[in-house]
DSSP file (Angstrom, degrees, kcal/mol; ACC not computed):
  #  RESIDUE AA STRUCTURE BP1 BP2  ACC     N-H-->O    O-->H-N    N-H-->O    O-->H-N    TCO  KAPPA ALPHA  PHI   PSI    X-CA   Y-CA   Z-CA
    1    1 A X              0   0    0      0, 0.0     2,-0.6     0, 0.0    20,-0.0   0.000 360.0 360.0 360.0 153.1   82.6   63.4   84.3
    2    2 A X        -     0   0    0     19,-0.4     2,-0.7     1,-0.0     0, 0.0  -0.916 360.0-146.5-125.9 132.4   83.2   62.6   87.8
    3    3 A X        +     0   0    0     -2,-0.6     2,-0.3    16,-0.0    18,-0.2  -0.652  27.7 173.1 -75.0  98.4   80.2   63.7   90.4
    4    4 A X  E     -A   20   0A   0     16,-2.2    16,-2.1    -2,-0.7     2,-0.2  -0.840  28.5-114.6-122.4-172.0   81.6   64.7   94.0
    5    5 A X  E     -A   19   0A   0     -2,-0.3    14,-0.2    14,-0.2     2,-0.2  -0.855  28.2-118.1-103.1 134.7   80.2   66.3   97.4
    6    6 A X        -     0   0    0     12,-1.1    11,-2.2    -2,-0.2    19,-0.1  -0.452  24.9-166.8 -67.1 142.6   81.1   69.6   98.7
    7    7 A X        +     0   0    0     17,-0.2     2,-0.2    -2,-0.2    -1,-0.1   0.176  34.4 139.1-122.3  32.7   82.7   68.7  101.8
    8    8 A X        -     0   0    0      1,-0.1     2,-1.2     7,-0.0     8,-0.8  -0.348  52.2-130.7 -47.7 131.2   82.8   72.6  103.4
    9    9 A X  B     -B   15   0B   0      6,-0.2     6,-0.2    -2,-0.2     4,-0.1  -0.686  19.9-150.2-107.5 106.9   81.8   72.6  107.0
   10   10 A X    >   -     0   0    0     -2,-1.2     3,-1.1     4,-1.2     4,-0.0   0.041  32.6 -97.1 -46.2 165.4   79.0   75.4  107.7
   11   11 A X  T 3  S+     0   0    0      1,-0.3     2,-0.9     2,-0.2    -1,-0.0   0.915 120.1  70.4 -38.5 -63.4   79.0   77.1  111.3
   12   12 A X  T 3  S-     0   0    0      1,-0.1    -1,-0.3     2,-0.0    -2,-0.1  -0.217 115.3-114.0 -32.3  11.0   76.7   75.2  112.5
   13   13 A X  S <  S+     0   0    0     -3,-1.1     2,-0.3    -2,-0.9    -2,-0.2   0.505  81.7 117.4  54.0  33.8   79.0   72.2  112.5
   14   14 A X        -     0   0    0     -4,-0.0    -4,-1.2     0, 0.0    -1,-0.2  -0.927  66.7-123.1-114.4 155.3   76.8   70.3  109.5
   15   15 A X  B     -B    9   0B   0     -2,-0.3    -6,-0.2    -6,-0.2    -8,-0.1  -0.564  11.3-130.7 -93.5 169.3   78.7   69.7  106.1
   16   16 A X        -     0   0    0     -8,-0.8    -1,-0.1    -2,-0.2    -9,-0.1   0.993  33.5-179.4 -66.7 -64.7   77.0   71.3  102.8
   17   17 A X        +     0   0    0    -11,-2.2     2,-0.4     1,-0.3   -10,-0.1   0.686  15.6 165.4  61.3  29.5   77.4   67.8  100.8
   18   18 A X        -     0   0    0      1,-0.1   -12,-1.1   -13,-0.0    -1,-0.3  -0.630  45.3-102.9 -93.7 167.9   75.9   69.2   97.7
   19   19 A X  E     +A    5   0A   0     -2,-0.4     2,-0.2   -14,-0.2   -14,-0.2  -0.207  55.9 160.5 -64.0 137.9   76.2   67.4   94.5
   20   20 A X  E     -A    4   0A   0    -16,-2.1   -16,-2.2     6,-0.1     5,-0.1  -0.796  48.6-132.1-176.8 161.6   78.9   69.0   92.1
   21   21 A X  S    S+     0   0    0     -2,-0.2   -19,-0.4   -18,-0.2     2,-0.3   0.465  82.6  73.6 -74.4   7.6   81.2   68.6   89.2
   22   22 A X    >   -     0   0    0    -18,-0.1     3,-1.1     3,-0.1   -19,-0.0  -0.886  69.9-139.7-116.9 137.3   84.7   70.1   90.7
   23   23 A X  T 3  S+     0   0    0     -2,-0.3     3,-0.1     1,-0.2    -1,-0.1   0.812 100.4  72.6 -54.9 -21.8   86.8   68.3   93.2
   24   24 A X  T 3  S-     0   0    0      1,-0.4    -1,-0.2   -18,-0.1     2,-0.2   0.711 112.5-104.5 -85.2 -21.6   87.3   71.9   95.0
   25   25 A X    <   -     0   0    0     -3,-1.1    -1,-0.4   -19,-0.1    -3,-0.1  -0.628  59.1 -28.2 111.4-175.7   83.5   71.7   96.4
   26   26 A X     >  -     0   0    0     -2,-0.2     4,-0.6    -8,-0.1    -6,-0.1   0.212  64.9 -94.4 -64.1 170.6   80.5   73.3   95.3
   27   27 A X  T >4 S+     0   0    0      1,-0.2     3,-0.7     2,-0.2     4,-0.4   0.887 116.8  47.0 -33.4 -77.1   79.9   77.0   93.4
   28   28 A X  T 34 S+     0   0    0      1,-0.3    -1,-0.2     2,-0.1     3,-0.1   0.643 126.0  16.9 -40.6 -60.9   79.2   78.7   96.3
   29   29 A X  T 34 S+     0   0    0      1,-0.1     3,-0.4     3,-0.1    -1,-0.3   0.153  95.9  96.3-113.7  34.2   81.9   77.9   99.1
   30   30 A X  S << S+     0   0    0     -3,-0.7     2,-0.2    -4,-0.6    -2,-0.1   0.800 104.6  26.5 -97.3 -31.4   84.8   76.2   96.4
   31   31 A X  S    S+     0   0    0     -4,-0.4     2,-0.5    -3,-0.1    -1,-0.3  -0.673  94.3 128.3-121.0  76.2   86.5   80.0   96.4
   32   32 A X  S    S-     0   0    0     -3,-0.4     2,-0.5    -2,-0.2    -3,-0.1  -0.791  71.3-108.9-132.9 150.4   85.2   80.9   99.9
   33   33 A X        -     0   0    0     -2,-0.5    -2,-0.1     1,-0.0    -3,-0.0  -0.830  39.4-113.8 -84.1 117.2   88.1   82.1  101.9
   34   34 A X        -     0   0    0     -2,-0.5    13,-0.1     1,-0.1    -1,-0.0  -0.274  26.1-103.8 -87.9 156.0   89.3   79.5  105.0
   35   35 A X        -     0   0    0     11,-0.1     2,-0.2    13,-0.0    13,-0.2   0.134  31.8-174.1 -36.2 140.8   89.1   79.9  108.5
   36   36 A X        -     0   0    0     11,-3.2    11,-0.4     9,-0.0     2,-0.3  -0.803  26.0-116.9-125.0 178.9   92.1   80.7  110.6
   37   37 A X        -     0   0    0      9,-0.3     9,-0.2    -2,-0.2     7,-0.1  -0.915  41.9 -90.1 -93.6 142.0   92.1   80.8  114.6
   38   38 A X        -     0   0    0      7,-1.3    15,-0.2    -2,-0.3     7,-0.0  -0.239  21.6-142.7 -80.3 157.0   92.9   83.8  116.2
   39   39 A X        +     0   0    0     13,-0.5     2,-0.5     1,-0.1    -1,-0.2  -0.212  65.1 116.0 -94.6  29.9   96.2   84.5  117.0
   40   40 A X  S >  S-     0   0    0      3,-0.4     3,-1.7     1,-0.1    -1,-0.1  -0.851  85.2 -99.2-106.2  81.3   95.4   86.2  120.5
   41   41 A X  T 3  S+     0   0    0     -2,-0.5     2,-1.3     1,-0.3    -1,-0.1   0.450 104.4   9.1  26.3 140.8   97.1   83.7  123.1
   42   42 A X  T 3  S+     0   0    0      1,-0.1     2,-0.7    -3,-0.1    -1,-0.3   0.064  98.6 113.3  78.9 -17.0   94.2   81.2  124.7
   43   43 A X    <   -     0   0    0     -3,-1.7    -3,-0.4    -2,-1.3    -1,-0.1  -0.769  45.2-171.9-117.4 139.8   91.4   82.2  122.3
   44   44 A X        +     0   0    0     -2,-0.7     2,-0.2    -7,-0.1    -1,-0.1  -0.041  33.6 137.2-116.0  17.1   90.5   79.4  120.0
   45   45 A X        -     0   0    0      1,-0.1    -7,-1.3    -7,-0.0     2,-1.2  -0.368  48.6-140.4 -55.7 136.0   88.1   81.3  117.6
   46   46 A X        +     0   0    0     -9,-0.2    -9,-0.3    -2,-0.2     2,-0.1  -0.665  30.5 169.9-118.7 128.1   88.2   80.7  114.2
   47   47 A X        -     0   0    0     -2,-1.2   -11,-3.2   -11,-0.4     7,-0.1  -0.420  37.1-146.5-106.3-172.2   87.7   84.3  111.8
   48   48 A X        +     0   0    0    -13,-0.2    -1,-0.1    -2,-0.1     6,-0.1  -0.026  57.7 136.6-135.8   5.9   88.2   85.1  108.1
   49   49 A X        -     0   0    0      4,-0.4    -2,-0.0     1,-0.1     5,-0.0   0.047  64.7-126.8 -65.7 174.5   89.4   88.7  109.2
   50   50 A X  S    S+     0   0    0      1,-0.1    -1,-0.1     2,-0.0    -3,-0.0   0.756 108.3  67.0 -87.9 -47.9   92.6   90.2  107.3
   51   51 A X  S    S-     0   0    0      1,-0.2     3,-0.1     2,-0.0    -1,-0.1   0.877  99.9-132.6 -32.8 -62.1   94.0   90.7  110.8
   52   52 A X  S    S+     0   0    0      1,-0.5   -13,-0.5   -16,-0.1    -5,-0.2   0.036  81.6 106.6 115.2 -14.7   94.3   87.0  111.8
   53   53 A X  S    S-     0   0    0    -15,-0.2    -1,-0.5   -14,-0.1    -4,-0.4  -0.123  72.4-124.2-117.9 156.8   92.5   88.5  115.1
   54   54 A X    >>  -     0   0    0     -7,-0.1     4,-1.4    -6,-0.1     3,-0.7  -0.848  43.2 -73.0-108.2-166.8   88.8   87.6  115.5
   55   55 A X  H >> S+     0   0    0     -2,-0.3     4,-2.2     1,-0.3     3,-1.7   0.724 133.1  38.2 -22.1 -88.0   85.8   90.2  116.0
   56   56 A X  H 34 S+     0   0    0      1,-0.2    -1,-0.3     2,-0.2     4,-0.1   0.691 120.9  37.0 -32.3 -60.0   87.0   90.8  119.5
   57   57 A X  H <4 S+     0   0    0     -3,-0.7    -1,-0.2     1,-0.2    -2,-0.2   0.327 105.0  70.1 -64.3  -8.5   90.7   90.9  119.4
   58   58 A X  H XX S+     0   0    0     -3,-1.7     3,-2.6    -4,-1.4     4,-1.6   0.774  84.7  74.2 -90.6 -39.6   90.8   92.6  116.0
   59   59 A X  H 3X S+     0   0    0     -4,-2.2     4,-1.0    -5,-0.3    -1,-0.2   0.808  90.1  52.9 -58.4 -15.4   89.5   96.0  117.4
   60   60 A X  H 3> S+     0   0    0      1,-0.2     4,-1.4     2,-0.2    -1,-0.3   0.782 110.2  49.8 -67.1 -17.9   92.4   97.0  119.0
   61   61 A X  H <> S+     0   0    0     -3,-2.6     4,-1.4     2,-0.2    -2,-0.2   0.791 111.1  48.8-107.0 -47.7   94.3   96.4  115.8
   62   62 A X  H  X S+     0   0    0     -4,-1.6     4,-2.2     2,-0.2    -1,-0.2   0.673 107.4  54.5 -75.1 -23.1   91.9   98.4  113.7
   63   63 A X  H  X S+     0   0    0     -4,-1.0     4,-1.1    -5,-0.4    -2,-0.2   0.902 103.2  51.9 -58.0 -53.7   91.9  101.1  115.9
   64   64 A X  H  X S+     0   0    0     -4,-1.4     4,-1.5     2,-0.2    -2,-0.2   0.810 109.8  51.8 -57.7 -33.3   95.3  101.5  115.8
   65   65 A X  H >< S+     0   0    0     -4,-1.4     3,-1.1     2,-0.2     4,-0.3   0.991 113.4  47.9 -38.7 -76.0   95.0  101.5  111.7
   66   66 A X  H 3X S+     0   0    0     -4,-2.2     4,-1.0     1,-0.3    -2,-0.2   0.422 112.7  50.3 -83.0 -17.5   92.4  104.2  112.2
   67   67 A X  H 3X S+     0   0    0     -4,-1.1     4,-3.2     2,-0.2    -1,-0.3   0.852 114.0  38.9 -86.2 -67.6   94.8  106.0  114.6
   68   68 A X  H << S+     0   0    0     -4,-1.5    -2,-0.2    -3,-1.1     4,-0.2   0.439 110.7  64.0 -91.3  14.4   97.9  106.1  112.5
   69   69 A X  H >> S+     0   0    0     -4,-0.3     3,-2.2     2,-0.1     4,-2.0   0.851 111.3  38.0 -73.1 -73.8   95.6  106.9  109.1
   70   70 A X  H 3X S+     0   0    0     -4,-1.0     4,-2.2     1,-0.3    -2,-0.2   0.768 119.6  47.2 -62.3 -34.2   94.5  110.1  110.5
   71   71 A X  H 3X S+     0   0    0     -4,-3.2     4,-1.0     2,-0.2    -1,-0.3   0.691 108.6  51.9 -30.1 -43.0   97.8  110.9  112.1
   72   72 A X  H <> S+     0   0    0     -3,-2.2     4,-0.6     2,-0.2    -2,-0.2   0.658 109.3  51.9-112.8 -42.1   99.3  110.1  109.2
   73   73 A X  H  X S+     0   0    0     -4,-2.0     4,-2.0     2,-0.2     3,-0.3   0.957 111.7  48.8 -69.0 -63.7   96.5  112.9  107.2
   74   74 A X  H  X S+     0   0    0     -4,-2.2     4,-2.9     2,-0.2    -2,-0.2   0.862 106.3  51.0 -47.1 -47.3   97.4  115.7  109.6
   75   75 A X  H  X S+     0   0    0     -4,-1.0     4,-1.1     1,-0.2    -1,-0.2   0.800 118.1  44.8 -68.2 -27.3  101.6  115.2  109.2
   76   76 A X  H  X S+     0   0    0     -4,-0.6     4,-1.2    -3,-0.3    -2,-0.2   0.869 121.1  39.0 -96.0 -48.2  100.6  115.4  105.0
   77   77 A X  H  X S+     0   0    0     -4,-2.0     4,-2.7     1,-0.2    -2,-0.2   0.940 115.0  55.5 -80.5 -32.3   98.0  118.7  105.7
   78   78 A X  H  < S+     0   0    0     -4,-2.9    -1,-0.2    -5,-0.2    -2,-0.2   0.872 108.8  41.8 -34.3 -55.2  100.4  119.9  108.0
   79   79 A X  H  < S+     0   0    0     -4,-1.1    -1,-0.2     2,-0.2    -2,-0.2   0.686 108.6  62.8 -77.5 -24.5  103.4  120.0  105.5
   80   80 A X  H  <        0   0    0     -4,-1.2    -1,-0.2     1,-0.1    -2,-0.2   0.812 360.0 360.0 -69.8 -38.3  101.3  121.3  102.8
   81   81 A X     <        0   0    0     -4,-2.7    -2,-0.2     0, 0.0    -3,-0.1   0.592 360.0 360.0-110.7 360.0  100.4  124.8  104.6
């Protein structure tokens, strides 16, 4: 069996480096979902959101979800009565 170091890089810029038996890294971060940067022109954040967006730039995006859900609930109750 071959010993390696997780080589995931925390927030904090420091790497985990704990001891484990899978090339993929440790338990813990080995199925951890990776970073992207958000796709909002100049901002160089890097999120795990579904969006692609981060924190900031993703609310407009979820609003608009939240928008065209309830819209979407009314056209459906609408048609029903």
């Amino acid at each position: 069996m071959v010993f390696y170091r997780c080589t995931y890089i925390h927030r904090s810029g420091k790497i985990c480096n704990r001891g484990c038996y899978h090339p993929k890294g440790c338990h813990i971060h080995r199925n951890s979902p990776s970073q992207v940067p958000c796709n909002e022109y100049g901002c160089k954040k890097l999120t795990y959101s579904g969006y692609g967006f981060c924190d900031i730039h993703a609310r407009k995006h979820r609003k608009m979800e939240q928008y065209y859900r309830k819209k979407q609930a009314e056209l459906a109750s609408m048609q029903l009565g």
